[in-house]
C-alpha positions as CSV (number, residue, x, y, z in Angstrom):
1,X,-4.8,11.6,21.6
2,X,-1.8,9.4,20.9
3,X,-2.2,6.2,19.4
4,X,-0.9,3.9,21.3
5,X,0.1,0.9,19.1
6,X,2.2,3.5,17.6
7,X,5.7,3.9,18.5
8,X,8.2,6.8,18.9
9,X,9.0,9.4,17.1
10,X,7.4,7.6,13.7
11,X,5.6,9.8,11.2
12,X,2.0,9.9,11.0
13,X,0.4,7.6,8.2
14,X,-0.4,10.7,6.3
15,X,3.3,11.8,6.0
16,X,4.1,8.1,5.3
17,X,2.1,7.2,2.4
18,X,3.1,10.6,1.3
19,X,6.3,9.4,0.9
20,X,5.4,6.4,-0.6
21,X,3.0,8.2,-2.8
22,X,0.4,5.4,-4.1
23,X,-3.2,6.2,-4.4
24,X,-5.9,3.3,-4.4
25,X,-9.4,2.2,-4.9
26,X,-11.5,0.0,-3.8
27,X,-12.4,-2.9,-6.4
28,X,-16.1,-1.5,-8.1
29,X,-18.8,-4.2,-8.0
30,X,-18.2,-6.0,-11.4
31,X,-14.9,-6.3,-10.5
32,X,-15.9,-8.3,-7.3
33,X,-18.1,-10.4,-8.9
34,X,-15.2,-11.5,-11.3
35,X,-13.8,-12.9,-8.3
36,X,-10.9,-10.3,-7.9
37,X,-9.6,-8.9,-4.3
38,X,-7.7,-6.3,-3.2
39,X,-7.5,-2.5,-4.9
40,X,-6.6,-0.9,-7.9
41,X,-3.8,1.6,-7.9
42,X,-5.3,5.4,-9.3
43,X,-2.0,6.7,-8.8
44,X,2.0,6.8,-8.4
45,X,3.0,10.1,-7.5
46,X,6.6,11.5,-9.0
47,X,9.2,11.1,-6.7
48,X,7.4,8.6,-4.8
49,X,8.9,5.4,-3.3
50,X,6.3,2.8,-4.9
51,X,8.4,3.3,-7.8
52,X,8.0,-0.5,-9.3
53,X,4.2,0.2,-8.6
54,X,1.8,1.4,-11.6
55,X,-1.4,3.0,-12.3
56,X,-3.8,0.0,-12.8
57,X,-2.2,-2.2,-10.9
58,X,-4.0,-4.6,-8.5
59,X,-2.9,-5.0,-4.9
60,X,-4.3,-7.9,-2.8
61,X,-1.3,-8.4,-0.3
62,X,0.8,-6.4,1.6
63,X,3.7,-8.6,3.4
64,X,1.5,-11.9,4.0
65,X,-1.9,-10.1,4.5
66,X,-4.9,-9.8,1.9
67,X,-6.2,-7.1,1.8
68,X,-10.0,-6.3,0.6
69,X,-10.4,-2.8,0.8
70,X,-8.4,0.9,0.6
71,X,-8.7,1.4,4.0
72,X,-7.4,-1.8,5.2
73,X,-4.3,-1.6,2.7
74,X,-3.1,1.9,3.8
75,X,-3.5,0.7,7.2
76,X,-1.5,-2.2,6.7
77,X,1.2,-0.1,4.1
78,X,1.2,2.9,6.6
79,X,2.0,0.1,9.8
80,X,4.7,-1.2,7.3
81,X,6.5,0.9,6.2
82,X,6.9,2.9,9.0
83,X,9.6,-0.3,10.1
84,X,10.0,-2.1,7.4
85,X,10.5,-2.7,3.9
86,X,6.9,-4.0,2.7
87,X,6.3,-6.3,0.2
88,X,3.2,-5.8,-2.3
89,X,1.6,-8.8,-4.2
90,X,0.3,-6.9,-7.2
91,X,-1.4,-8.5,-10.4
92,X,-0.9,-6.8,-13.5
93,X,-2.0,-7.9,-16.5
94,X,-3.0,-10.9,-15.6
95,X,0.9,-11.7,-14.5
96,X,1.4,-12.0,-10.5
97,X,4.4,-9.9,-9.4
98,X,5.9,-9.5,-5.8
99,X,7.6,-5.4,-5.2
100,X,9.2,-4.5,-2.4
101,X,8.6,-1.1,-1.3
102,X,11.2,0.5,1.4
103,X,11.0,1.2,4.8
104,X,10.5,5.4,5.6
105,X,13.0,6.6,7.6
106,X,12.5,8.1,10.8
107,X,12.6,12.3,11.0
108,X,14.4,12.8,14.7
């Protein structure tokens, strides 16, 4: 069945963060009890969009929304991207950074 917050002729999430091509984690339990939020990035695929992204980064924030989990952020990066460029809060290194990832054009 459709989905019917989705509109058009947009790709399917799984062809959309294909594109993209991040891969995430959820934060492990130490990493919680530190206090951090978000996920970690695994992965950057070659040829991906999420070029400015990098393995080890951490994610809490995609556009103005934290995010707490890997389910919720490709939600919220699949929903994105699909219209927009989508901007990505990431810490690494202990230095926050803001990346703007692009929108994914439509196939007709």
């Amino acid at each position: 069945p459709a989905n019917p917050n989705v509109q058009g002729r947009t790709r399917d999430s799984e062809q959309i963060l294909q594109a993209l091509g991040i891969k995430v984690r959820d934060l492990s339990v130490p990493e919680r009890m530190q206090g951090l939020r978000g996920v970690v990035v695994t992965e950057v695929s070659q040829g991906g969009l999420a070029t400015q992204v990098k393995s080890g980064d951490l994610i809490d924030m995609v556009n103005s929304t934290l995010i707490s989990g890997a389910t919720e952020f490709f939600r919220h990066l699949a929903a994105s991207a699909a219209v927009q460029n989508t901007g990505l809060r990431l810490n690494r290194d202990g230095k926050m950074l803001s990346v703007n990832l692009p929108a994914i054009p439509r196939k007709d």
